[in-house]
N, C-alpha and C positions, 0 to 999 in steps of 0.2 A: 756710282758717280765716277765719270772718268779724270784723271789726273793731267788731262792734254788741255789748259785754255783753247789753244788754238783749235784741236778736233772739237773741242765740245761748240765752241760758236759758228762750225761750220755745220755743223748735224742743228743747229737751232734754226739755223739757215732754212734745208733745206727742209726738214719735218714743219716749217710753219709754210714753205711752200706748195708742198703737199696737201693744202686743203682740206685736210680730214687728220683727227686721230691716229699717229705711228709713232712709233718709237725702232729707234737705233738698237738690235739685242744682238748682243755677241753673236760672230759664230754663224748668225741668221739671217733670214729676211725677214720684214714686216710687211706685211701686205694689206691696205686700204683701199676702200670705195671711195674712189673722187672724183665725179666727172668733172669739177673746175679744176684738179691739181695742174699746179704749172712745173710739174717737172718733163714736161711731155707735151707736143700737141695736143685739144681736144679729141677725146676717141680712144687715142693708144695708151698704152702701156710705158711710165717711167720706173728707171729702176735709178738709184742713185748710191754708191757703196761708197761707205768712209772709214776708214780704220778698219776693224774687223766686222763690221755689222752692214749693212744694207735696209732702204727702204724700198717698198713699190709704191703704186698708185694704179688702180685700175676705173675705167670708165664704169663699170657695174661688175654685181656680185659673182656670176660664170666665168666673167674675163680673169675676176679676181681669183675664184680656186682654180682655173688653169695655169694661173703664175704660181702662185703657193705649189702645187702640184708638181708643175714641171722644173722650180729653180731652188724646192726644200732641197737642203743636204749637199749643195754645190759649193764648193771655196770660193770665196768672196769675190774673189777675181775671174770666175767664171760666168760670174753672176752679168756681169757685164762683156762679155765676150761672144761678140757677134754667134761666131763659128759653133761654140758651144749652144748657145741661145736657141739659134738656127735647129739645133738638132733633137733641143727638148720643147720646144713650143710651136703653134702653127703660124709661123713670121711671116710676113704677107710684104713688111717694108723697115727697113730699122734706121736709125739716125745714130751717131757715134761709133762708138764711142768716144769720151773725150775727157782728158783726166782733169781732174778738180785740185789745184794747189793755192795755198793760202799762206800768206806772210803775216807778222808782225814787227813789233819796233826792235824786240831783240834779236828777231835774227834778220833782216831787212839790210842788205848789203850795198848802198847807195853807191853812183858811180858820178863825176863831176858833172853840173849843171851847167860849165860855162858857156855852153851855144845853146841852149834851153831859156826861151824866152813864156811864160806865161798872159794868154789870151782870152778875152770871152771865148765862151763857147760858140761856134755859129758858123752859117754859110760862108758869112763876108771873108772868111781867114780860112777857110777849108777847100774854096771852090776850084780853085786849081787844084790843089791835089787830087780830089775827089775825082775830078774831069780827069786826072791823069793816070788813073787805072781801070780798069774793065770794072762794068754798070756793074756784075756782081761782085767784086773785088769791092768795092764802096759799100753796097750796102751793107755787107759781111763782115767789116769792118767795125761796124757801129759808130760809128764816129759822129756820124749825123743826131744820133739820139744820149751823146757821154749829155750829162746836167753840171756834171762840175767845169771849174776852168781848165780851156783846152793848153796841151805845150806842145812848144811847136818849135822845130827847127827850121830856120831858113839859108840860104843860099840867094843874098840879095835882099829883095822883096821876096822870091816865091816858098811857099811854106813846101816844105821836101821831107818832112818827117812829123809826124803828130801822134799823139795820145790822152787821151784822160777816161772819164770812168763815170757811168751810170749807180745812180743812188738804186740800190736796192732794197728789199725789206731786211730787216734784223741788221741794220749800220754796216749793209756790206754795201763794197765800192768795185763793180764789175770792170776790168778794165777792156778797154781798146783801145790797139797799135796800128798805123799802117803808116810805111813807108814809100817814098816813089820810088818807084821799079830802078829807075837806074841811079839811085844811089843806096840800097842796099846792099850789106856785109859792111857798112861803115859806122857800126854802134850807134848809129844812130836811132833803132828802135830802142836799143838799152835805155839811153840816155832820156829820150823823152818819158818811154814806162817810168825811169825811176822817178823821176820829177812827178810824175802821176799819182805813182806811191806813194811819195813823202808824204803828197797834201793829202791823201785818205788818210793814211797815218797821225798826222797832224790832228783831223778831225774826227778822230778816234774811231773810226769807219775797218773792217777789215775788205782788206785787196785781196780777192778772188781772179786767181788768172784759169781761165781754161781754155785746155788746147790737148789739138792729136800729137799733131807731125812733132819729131823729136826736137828740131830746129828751135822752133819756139817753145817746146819743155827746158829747150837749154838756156833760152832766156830768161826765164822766170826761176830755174835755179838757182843760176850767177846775180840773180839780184837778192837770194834769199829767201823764195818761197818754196814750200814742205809739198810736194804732192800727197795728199792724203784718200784719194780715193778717185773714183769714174764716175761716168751718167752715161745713161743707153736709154732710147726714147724707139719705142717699137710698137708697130702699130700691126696685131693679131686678124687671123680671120675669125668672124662671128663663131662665138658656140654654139659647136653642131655643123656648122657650114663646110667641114671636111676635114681629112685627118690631118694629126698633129706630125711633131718631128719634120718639118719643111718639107711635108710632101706635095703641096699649095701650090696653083701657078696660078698669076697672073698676066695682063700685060704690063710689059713699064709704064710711067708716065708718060703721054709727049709732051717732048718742047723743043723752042725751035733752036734753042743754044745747049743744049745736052747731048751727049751720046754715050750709049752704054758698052760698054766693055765687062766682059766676065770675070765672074770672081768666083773661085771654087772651094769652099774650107776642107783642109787638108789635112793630113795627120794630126796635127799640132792644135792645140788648139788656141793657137794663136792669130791675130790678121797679118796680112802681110805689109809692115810699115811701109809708107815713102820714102826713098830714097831721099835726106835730106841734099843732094844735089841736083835734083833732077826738074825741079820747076821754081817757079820763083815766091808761089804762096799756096798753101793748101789748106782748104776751110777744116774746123773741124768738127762742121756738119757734113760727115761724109753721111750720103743716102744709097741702102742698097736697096732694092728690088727683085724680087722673082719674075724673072723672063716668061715669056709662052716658052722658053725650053725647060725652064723648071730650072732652072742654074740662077744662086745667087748673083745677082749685078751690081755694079758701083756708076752711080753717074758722074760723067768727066764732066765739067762744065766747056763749053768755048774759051772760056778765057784759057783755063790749063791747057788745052788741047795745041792752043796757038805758041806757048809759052813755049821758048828753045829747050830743048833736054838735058842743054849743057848749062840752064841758067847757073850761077853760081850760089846762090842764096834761096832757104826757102824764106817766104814769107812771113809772118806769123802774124798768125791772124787770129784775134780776140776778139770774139763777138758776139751777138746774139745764139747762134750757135741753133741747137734745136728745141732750146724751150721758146714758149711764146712769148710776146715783148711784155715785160714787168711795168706796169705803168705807177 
């Protein structure tokens, strides 16, 4: 039994998300058969580490001892680590990673509410904002599917800042922030999140924030949340269907608002973070792919691509992210 409230309702979290029998074991991973897990699209491979311990989920039994196989014996934080990942298993496409932090009332560091006005949830009070950032910058967002009451800052009439938070299973409260482009770097994401928080808080709900880019991990520190672990959602080539250690090619996806740019893991086995100056939001559904040249890829969407290099703020963006939508 572990002595963390907070780790242990986040590991209830995710092991009842998991769809199947796992358990959190030091030190390890647990590895399960789940084709409905929702820690992952249909199909792939989730892995989700909290504390010291990790679970998986695989679609069937081969997928499963190719995970067990390829990430027994790894440090926990490898376990989630594209680069690493990349080079013990046959990775075809991966999602993440994206780090898991969680608040409660005692350490929940609230910031003043006084331009924080509380609104139903809904189109009627979001549709300008929503219009007012790239089609994928909205839906990324989650904002369209939070269930609790939305907060919202305005400027006038027009709402310029929002957040609230999707009911999930085990009385977690997912949240989602987004701010219009040109009033970001003015706390204003603080401020709405916290008001977000309080009312999960309030209804004894735990605030789960997830995110990559450091920008928005610095948000959800200054407000009091613990990061206590990752998720990596990677989708395997078939057992048998060719060798392991990323020697797989595919082609990328098409679409007609993406383009791929190379990503090479390198010594380290680290990813190479975004430059919190450098754009003004960054999902943290990042998607890599193996090219026809065989080099891991990361997809730019349109919107980043257009987005100034000099923006001064990144974004932060809370969202559905790469699991499937929790209904």
């Amino acid at each position: 039994m572990i002595d963390d409230p907070l780790l242990d309702r986040a590991r209830r979290l995710w092991t009842g998300l998991a769809g199947a029998p796992v358990a959190f074991k030091d030190a390890a991973i647990d590895v399960t058969v789940s084709p409905r897990s929702l820690l992952c699209p249909p199909g792939w491979v989730g892995v989700v580490g909290l504390g010291s311990a990790a679970i998986g989920t695989a679609p069937d039994g081969d997928t499963a001892e190719i995970v067990r196989g390829g990430l027994s014996g790894l440090p926990l934080t490898a376990m989630t680590d594209p680069a690493v990942v990349d080079g013990r298993l046959p990775v075809v496409e991966i999602l993440g990673p994206a780090s898991l932090a969680y608040c409660d009332v005692a350490g929940f560091r609230p910031v003043g509410f006084g331009l924080v006005e509380m609104v139903p949830a809904g189109p009627a009070e979001l549709g300008v904002l929503l219009a007012s950032v790239p089609a994928e910058d909205a839906g990324e967002s989650g904002l369209a599917e939070v269930t609790s009451p939305m907060f919202v800052v305005r400027a006038g009439s027009e709402v310029i800042a929002a957040a609230g938070y999707r009911t999930w299973p085990s009385s977690t409260a997912h949240v989602s922030v987004l701010t219009l482009p040109t009033e970001r770097g003015r706390g204003y994401a603080r401020m709405v999140a916290a008001a977000a928080v309080s009312h999960a808080l309030d209804g004894g709900l735990l605030p789960q924030w997830r995110a990559r880019p450091e920008a928005s991990r610095r948000v959800a520190r200054a407000l009091g949340f613990r990061e206590l672990g990752s998720q990596l959602s990677i989708r395997l080539l078939p057992a048998g269907a060719g060798p392991s250690g990323g020697s797989t090619a595919t082609s990328a996806p098409s679409s007609s608002n993406v383009s791929w740019t190379a990503y090479r893991p390198g010594g380290s086995n680290t990813l190479p973070e975004p430059d919190p100056t450098a754009r003004d939001n960054i999902s943290d559904q990042e998607v890599r792919s193996r090219g026809a040249d065989n080099r891991l890829t990361e997809v730019v969407t349109a919107g980043d691509r257009a987005r100034s290099p000099n923006a001064p703020h990144v974004r932060a963006r809370i969202g559905n992210g790469p699991l499937p939508k929790i209904r």
